[in-house]
KEKE-3310 file (N, C-alpha, C; in steps of 0.2 Angstrom, whole numbers, plus 5000, padded with zeros to 4 digits):
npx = (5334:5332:5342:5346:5334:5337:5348:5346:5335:5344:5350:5337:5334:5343:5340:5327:5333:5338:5329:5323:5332:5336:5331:5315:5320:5324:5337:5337:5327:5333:5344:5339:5331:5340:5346:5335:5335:5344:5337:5330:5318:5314:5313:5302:5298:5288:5283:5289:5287:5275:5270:5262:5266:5255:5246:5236:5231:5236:5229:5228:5229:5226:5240:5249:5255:5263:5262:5261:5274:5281:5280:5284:5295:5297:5294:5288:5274:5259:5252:5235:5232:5219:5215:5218:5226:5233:5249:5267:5270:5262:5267:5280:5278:5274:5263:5250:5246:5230:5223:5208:5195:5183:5167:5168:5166:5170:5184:5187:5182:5195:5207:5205:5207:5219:5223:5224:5233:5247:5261:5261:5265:5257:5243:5240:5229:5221:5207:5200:5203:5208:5217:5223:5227:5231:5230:5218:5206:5199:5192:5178:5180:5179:5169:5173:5187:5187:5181:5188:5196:5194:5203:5214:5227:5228:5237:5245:5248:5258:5264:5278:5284:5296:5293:5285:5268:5263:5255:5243:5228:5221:5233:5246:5254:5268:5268:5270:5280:5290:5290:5293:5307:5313:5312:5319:5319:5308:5296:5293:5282:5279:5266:5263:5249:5238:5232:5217:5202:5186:5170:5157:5145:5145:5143:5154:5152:5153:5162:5172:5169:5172:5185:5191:5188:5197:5209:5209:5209:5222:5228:5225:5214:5200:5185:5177:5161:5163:5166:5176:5171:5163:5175:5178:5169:5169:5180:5177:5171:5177:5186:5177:5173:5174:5183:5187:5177:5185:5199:5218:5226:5217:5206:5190:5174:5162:5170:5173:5168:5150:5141:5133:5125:5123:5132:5151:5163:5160:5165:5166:5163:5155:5145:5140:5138:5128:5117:5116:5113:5099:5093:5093:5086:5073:5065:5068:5061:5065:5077:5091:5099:5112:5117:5115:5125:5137:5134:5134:5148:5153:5148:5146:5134:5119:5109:5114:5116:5103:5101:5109:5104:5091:5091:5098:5112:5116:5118:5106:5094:5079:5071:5055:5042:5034:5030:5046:5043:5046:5058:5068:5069:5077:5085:5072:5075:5081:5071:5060:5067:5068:5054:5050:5058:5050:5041:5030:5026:5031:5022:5019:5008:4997:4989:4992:5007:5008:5004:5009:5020:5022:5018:5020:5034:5035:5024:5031:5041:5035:5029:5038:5046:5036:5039:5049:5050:5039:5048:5058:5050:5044:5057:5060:5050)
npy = (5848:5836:5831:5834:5829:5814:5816:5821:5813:5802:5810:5812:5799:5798:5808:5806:5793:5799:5806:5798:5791:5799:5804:5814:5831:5845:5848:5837:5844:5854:5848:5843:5851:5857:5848:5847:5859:5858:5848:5855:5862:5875:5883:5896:5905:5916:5928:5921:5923:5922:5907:5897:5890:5883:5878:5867:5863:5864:5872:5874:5880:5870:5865:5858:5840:5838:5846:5846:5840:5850:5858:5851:5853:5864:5865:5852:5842:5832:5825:5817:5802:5801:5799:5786:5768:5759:5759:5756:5764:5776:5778:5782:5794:5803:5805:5801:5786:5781:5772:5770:5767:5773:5781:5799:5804:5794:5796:5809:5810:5798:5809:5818:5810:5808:5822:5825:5821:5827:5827:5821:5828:5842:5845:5845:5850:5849:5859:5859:5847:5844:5848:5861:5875:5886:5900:5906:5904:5896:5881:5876:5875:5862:5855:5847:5845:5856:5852:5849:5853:5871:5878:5884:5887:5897:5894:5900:5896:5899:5893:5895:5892:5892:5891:5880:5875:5874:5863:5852:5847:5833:5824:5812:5807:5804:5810:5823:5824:5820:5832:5842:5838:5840:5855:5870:5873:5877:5885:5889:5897:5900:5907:5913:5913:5923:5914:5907:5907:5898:5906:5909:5898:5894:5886:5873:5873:5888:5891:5885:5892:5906:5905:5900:5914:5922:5915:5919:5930:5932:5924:5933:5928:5922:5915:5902:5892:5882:5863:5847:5837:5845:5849:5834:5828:5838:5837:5823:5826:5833:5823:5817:5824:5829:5833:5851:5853:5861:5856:5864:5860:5849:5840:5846:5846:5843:5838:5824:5807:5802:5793:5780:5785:5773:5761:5760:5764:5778:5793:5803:5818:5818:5812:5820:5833:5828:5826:5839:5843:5836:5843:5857:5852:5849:5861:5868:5860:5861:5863:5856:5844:5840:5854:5860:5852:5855:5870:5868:5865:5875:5884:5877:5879:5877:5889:5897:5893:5890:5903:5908:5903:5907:5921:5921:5919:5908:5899:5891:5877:5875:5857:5851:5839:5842:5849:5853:5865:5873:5868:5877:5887:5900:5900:5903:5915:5924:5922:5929:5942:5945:5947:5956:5966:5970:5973:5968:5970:5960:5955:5949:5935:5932:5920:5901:5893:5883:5866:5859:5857:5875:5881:5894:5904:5917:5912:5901:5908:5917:5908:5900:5911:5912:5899:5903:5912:5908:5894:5904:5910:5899:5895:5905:5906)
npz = (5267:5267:5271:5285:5290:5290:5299:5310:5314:5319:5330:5337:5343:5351:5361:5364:5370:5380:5388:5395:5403:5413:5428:5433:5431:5434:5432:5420:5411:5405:5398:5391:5382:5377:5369:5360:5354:5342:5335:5330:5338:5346:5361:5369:5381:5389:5403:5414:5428:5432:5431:5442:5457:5463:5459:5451:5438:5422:5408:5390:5374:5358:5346:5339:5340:5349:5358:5373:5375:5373:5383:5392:5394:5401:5413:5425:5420:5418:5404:5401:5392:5381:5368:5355:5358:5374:5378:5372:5364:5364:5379:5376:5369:5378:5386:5398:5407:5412:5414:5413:5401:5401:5403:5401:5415:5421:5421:5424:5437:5442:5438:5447:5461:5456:5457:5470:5477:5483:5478:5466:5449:5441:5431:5413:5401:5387:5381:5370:5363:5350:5337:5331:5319:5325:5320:5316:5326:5341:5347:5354:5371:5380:5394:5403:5408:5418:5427:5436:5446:5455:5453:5438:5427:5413:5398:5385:5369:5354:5338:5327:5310:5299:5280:5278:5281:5302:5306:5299:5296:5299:5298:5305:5319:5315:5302:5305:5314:5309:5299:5306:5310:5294:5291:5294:5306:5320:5330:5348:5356:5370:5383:5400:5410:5422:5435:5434:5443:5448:5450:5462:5463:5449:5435:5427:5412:5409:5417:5406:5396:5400:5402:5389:5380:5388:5385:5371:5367:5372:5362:5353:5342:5338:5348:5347:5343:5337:5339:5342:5335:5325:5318:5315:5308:5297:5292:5285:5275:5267:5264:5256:5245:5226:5216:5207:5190:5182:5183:5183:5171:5164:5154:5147:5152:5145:5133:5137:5132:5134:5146:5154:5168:5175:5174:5182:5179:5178:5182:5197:5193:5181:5185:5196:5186:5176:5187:5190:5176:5174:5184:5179:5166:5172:5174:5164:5151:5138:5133:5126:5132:5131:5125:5140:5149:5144:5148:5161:5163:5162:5172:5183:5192:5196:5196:5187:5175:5172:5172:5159:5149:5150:5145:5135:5133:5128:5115:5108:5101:5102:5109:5102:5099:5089:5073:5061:5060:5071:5075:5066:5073:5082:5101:5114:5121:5112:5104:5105:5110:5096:5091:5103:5094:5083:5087:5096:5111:5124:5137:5155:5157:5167:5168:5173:5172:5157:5156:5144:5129:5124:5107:5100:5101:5106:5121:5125:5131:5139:5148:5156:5159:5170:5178:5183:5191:5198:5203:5211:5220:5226:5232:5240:5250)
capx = (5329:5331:5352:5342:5330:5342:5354:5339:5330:5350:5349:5332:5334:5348:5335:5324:5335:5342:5324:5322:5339:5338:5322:5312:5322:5328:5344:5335:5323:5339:5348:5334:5331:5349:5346:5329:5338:5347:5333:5326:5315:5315:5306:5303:5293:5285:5280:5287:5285:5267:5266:5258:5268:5252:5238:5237:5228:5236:5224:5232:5227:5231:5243:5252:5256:5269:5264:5263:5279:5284:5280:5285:5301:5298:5289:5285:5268:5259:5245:5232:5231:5212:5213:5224:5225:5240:5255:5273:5270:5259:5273:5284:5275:5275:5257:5251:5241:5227:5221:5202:5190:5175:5165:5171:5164:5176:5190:5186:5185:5204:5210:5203:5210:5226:5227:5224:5241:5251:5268:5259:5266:5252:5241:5240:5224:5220:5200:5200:5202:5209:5222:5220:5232:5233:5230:5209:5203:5200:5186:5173:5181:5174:5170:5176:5193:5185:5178:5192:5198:5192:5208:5217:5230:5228:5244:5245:5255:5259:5268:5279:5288:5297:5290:5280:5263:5264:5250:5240:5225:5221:5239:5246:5261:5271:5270:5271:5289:5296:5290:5298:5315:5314:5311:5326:5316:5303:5299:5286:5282:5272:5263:5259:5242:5238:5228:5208:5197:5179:5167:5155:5139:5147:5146:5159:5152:5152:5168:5175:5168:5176:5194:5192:5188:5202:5214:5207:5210:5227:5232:5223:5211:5192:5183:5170:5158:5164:5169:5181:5166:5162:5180:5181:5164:5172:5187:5174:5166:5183:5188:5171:5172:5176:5188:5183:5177:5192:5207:5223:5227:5212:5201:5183:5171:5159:5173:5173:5162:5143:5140:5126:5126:5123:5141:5153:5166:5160:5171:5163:5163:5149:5140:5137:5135:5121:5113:5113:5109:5093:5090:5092:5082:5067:5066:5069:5062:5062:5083:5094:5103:5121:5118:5115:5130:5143:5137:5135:5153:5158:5148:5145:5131:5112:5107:5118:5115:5097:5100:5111:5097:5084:5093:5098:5117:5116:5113:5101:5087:5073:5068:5049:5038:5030:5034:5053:5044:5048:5066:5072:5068:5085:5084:5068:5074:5082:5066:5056:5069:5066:5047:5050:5062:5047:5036:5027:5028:5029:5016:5017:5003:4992:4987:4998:5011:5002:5009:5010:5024:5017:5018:5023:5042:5032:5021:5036:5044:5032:5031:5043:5047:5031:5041:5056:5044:5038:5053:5059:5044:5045:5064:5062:5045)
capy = (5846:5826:5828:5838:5823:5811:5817:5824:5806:5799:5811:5810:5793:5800:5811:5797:5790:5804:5809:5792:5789:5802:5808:5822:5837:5853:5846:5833:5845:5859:5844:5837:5856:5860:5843:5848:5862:5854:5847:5861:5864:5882:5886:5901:5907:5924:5929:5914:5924:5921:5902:5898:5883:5880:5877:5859:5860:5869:5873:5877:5877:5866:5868:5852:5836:5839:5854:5842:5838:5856:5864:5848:5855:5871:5863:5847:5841:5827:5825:5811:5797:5802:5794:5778:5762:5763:5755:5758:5772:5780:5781:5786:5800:5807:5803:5798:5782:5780:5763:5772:5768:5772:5790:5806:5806:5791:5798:5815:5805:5797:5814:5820:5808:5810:5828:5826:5820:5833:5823:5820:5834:5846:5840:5849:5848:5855:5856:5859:5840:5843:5854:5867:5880:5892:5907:5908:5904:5891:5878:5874:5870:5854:5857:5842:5848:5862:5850:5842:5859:5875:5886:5883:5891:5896:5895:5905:5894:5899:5890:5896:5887:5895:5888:5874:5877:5871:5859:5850:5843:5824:5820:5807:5814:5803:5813:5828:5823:5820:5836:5844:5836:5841:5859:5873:5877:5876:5890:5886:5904:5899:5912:5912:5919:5922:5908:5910:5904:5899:5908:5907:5895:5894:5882:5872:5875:5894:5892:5885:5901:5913:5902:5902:5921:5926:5911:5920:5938:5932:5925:5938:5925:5921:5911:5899:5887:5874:5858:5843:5833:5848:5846:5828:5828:5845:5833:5817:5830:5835:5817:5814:5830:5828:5840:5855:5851:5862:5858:5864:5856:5845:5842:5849:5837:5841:5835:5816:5802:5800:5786:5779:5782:5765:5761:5760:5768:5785:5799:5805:5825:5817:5810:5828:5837:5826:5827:5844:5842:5835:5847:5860:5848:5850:5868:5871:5856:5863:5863:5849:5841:5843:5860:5860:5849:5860:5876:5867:5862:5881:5887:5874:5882:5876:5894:5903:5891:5893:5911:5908:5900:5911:5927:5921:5922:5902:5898:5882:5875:5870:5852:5848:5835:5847:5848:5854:5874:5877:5866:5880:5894:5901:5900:5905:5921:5927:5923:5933:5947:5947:5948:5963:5970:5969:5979:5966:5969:5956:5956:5943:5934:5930:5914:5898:5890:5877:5859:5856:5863:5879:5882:5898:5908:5920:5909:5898:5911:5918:5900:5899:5916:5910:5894:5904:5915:5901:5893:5910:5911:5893:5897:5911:5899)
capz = (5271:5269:5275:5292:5292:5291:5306:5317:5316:5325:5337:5341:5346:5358:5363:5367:5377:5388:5392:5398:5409:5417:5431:5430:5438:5432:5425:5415:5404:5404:5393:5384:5379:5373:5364:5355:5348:5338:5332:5327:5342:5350:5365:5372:5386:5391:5411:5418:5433:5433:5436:5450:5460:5470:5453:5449:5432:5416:5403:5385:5367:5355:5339:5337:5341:5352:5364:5380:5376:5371:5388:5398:5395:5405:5419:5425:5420:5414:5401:5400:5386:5379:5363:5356:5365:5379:5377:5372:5358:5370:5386:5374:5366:5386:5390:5406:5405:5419:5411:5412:5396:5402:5401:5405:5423:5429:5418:5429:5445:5441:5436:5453:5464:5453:5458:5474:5481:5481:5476:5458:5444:5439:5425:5407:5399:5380:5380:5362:5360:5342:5335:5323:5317:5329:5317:5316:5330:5347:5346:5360:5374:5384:5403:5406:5413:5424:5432:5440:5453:5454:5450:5434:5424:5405:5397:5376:5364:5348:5336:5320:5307:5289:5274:5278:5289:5307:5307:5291:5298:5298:5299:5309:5323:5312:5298:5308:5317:5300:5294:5312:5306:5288:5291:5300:5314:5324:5338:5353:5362:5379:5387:5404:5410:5428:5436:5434:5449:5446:5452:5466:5460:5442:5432:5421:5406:5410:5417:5404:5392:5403:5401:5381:5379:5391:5379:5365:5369:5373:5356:5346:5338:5339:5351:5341:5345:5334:5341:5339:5333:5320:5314:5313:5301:5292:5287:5283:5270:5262:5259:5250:5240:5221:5212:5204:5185:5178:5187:5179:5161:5165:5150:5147:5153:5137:5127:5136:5129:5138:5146:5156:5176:5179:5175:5189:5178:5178:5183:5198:5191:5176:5189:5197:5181:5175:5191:5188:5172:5177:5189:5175:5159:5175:5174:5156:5148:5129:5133:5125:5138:5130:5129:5148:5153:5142:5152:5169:5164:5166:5176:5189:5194:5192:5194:5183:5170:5169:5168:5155:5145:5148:5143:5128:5132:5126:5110:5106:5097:5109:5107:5101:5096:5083:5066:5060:5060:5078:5079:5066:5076:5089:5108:5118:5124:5106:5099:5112:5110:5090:5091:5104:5090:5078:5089:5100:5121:5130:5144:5160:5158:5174:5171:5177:5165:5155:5155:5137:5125:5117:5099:5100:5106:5114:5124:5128:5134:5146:5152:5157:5165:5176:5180:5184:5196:5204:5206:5217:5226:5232:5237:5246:5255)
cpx = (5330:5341:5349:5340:5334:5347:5349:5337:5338:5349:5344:5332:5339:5344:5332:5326:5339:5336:5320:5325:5338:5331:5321:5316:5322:5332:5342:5332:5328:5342:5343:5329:5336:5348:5341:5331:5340:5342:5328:5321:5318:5311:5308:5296:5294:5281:5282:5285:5279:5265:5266:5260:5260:5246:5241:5234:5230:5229:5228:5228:5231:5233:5245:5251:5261:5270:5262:5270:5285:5286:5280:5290:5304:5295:5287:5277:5265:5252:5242:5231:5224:5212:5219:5225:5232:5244:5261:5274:5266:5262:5276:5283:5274:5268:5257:5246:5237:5223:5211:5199:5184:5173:5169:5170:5170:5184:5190:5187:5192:5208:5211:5207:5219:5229:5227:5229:5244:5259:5266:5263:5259:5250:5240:5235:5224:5212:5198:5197:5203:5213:5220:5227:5234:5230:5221:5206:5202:5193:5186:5177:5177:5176:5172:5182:5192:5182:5181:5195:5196:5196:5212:5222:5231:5235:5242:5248:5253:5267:5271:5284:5290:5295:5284:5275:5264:5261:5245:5235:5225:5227:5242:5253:5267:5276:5273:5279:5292:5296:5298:5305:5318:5315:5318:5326:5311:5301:5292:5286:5276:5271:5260:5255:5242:5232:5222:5205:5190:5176:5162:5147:5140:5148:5149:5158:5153:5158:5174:5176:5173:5184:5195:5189:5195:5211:5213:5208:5217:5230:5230:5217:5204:5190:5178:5166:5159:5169:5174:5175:5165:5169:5181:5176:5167:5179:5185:5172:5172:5186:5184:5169:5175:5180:5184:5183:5182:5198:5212:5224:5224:5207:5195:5179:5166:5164:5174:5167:5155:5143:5135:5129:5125:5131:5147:5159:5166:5162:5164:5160:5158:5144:5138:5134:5128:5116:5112:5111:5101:5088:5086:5084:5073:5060:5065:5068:5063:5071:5088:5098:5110:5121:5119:5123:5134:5142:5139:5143:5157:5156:5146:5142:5124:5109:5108:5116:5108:5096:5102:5108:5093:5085:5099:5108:5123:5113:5110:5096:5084:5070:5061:5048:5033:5035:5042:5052:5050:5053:5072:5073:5075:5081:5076:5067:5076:5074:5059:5060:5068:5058:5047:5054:5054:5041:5031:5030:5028:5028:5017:5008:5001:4989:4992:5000:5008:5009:5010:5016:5019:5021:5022:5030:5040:5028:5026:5039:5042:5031:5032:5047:5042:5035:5046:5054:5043:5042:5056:5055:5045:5052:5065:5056:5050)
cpy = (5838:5827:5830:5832:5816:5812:5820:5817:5802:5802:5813:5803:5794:5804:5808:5796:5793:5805:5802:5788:5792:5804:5812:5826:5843:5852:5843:5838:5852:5853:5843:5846:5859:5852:5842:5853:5862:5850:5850:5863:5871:5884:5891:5903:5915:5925:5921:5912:5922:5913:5901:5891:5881:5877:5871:5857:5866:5868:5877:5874:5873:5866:5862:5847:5835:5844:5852:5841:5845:5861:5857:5851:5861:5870:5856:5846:5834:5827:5819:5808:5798:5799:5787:5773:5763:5757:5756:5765:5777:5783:5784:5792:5805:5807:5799:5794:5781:5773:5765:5771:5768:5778:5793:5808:5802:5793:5807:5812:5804:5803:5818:5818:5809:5818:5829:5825:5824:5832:5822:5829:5837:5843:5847:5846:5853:5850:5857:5849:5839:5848:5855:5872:5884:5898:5910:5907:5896:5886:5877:5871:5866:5859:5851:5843:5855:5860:5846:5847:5866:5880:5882:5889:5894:5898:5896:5900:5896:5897:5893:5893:5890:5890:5886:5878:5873:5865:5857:5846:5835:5822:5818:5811:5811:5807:5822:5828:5823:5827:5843:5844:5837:5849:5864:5873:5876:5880:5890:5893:5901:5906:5910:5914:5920:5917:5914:5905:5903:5903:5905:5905:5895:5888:5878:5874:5884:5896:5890:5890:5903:5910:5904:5908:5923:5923:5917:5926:5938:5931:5929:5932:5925:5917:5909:5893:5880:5869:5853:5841:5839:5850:5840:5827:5832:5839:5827:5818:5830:5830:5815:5819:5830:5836:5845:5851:5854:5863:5860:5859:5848:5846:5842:5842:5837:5837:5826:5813:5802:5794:5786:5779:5777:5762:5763:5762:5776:5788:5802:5814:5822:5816:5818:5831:5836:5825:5836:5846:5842:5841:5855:5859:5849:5855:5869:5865:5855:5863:5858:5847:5842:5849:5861:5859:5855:5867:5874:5863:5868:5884:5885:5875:5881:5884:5899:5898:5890:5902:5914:5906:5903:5917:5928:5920:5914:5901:5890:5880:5871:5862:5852:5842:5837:5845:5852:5865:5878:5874:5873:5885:5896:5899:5901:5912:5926:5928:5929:5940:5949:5947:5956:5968:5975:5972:5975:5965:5963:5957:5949:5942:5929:5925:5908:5896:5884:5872:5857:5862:5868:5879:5888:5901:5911:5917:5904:5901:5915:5912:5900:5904:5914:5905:5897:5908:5910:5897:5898:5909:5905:5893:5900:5908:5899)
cpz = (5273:5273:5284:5292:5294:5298:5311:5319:5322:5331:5340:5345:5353:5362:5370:5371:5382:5393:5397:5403:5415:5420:5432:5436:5433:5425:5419:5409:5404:5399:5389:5379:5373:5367:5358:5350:5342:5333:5327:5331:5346:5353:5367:5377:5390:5399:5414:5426:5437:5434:5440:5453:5461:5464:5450:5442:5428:5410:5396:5378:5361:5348:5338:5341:5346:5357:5370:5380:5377:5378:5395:5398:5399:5411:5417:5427:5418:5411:5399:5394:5384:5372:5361:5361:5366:5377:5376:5368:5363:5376:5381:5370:5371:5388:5396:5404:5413:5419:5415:5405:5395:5400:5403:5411:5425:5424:5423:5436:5444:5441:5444:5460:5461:5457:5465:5480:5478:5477:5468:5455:5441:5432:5419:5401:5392:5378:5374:5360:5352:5343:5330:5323:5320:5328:5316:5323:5334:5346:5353:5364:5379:5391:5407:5411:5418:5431:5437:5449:5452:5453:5446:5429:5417:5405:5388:5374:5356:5344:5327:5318:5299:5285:5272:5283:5295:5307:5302:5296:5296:5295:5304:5312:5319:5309:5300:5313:5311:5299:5300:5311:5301:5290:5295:5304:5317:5329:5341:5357:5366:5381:5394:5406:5419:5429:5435:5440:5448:5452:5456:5460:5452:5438:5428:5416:5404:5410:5411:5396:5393:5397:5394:5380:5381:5384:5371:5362:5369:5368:5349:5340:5340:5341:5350:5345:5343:5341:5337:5334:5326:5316:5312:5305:5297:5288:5283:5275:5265:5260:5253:5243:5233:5218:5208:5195:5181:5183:5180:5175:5163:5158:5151:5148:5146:5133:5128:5133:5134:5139:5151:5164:5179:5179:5181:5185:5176:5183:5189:5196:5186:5179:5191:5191:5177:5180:5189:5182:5172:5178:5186:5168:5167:5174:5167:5149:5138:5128:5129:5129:5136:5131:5138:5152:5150:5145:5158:5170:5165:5170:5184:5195:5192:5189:5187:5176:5167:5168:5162:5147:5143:5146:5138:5127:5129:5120:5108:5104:5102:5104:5107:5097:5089:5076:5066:5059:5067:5079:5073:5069:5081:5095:5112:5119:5115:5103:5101:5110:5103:5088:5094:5099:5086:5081:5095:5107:5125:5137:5148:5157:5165:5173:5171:5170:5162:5156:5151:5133:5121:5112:5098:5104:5111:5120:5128:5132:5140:5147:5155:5161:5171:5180:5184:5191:5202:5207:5212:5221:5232:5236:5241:5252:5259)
residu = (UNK:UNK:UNK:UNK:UNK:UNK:UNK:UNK:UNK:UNK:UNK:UNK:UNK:UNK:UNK:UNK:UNK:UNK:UNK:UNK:UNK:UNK:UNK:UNK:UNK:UNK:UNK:UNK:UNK:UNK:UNK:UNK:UNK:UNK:UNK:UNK:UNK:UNK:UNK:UNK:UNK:UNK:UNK:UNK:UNK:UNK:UNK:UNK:UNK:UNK:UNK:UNK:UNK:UNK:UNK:UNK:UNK:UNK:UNK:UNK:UNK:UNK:UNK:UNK:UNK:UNK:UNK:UNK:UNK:UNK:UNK:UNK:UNK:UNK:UNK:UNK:UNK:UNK:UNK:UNK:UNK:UNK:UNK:UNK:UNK:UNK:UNK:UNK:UNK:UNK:UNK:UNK:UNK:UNK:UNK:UNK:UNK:UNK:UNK:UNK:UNK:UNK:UNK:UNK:UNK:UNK:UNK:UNK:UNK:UNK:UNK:UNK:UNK:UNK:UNK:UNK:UNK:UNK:UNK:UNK:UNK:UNK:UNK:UNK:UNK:UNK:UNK:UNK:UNK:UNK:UNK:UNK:UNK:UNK:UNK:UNK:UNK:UNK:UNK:UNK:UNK:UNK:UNK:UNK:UNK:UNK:UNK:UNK:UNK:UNK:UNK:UNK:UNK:UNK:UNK:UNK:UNK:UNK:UNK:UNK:UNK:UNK:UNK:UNK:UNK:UNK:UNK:UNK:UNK:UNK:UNK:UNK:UNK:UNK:UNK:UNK:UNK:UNK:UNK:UNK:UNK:UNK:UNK:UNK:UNK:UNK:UNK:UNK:UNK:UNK:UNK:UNK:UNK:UNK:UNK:UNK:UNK:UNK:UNK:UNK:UNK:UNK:UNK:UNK:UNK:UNK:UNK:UNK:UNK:UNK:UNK:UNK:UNK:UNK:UNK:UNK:UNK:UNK:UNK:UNK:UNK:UNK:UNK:UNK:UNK:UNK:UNK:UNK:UNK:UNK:UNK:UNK:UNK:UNK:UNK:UNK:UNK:UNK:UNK:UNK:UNK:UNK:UNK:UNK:UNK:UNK:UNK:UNK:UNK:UNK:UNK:UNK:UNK:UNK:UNK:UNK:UNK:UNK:UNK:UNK:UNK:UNK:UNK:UNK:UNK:UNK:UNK:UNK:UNK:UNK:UNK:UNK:UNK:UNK:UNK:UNK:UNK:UNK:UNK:UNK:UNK:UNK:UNK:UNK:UNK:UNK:UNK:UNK:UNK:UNK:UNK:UNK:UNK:UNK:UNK:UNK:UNK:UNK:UNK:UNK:UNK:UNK:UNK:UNK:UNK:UNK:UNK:UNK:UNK:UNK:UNK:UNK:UNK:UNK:UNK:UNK:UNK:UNK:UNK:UNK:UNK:UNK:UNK:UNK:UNK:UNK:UNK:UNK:UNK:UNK:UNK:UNK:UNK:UNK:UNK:UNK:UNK:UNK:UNK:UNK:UNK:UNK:UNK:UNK:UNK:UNK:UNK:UNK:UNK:UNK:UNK:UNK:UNK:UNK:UNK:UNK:UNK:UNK:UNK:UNK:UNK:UNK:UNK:UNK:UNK:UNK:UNK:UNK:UNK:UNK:UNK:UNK:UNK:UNK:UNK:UNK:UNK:UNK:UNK:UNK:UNK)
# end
């Protein structure tokens, strides 16, 4: 992979500059084709019969960082610079700069007047506005691009690659060309669809429904509601998210030092667990708090952890302020289960849980099912 890397990065560069010498024709993306092979690019295309000279707006989803460039090779198109500020990385990456940074409406206007000479190359639009994998499903498309002509072309792509996955979210095209260069292969299947026309009194957001069902039909995936915007926060989420508490030959957190949340060198994973600590020592205040964190360190579960506690499957001595009868006593739920051994039923009792430690196991013990009650009830609230 790095000798490939290495000898692709050269003749990308020659690439580079053929695709740049010579002007858009035929012959031009017939050599800059034969040259990406080598690269390890492999296009292919299915029904080429079906594009439509006269349709000025392609419509396609989007798998990589690279599928404007993928399918200008089979047709001249041009796709608009929507994020990044313009400049030399941007020409050179095959976007079309319209020197617009305003809304969507005068970046729709430009578009408009763009497609309206007929000498301009057909425009290639991906209303996803993110890339995703290909393999689950299309997010939301924008009606923004439906709003530019009322007949557009959807166009399939799907993209495979041995080993490695196509597309790693929140990775830069950088890293995503290197990986390109490293790998054997690459293979682009375009699909073309038949144009779709809007209908009469319809409008874009409607049409742009239709579009994504018909895309979505077409690669065999599911057409969702999510947006870019509910991908960009789902990534925000995953960089703030802490490791699980047993990663591989990670040690036990019961077995680190306790130290005080106030410290700015605690391990975020202690911080969580004594929140949920807490949240536990609430609930089950007769519990001692080490016990707590050592379950909620395996079962990283407030609920399981209180189930844990009250069904005895925990063993620990309830903390009291009473004298040292009731700290020799077992668990809450053992002691409850050795009274019913001994012949006495435990009955709910119907009146509410007091606020004071009781004295006796049994007494704690409905208590405390009361609380556990109550708790449910308000969660189901």
């Amino acid at each position: 992979g790095l000798c490939l890397l290495v000898l692709r990065l050269f003749i990308g560069i020659h690439v580079f500059l053929v695709s740049c010498a010579l002007p858009d024709s035929v012959l031009r993306r017939f050599i800059v084709r034969v040259m990406c092979s080598v690269l390890g690019l492999f296009v292919r295309q299915s029904d080429p019969q079906l594009r439509d000279v006269n349709v000025r707006v392609y419509i396609a989803n989007h798998v990589t960082q690279f599928d404007h460039n993928v399918i200008n090779l089979l047709t001249s198109c041009n796709t608009p610079a929507l994020n990044g500020a313009p400049g030399f990385i941007c020409w050179s990456r095959g976007f079309m700069e319209l020197g617009v940074t305003g809304s969507r409406a005068e970046l729709v206007d430009s578009l408009k007047v763009y497609s309206s000479h007929r000498g301009n190359p057909p425009l290639l639009l991906f209303p996803e506005e993110a890339a995703t994998n290909g393999r689950a499903g299309l997010l939301r498309f924008s009606s923004w691009p439906f709003s530019i002509l009322d007949v557009v072309q959807p166009v399939a792509l799907q993209v495979q690659r041995p080993l490695i996955t196509v597309s790693v979210a929140d990775s830069s095209w950088i890293t995503e060309l290197l990986w390109t260069f490293f790998v054997p292969f690459t293979v682009y299947q375009v699909r073309w669809m038949p144009s779709v026309p809007r209908r009469a009194e319809e409008l874009s957001e409607d049409f742009a429904l239709r579009v994504q069902e018909l895309l979505a039909m077409e690669l065999g995936v599911v057409s969702t509601r999510l947006t870019a915007a509910d991908k960009t926060e789902h990534m925000k989420r995953l960089r703030h998210t802490s490791p699980l508490p047993f990663a591989p030959g990670s040690q036990p957190l019961a077995a680190r030092p306790r130290m005080p949340s106030s410290l700015t060198g605690v391990a975020p994973e202690d911080v969580r667990i004594m929140a949920m600590a807490q949240r536990v020592k609430e609930v089950l205040p007769h519990v001692p708090l080490e016990v707590i964190r050592i379950d909620l360190a395996q079962t990283n579960c407030v609920d399981t952890t209180i189930a844990n506690l009250l069904e005895g499957r925990v063993p620990f001595f309830p903390e009291s302020k009473e004298s040292g009868s009731d700290l020799s006593a077992p668990s809450t739920s053992q002691a409850a289960a050795a009274s019913g051994i001994q012949g006495s039923v435990a009955v709910p009792s119907s009146k509410p849980a007091t606020k004071q430690f009781a004295k006796s196991p049994m007494e704690r013990h409905l208590s405390l099912q009361e609380r556990k009650r109550a708790l449910y009830d308000y969660a189901r609230r």
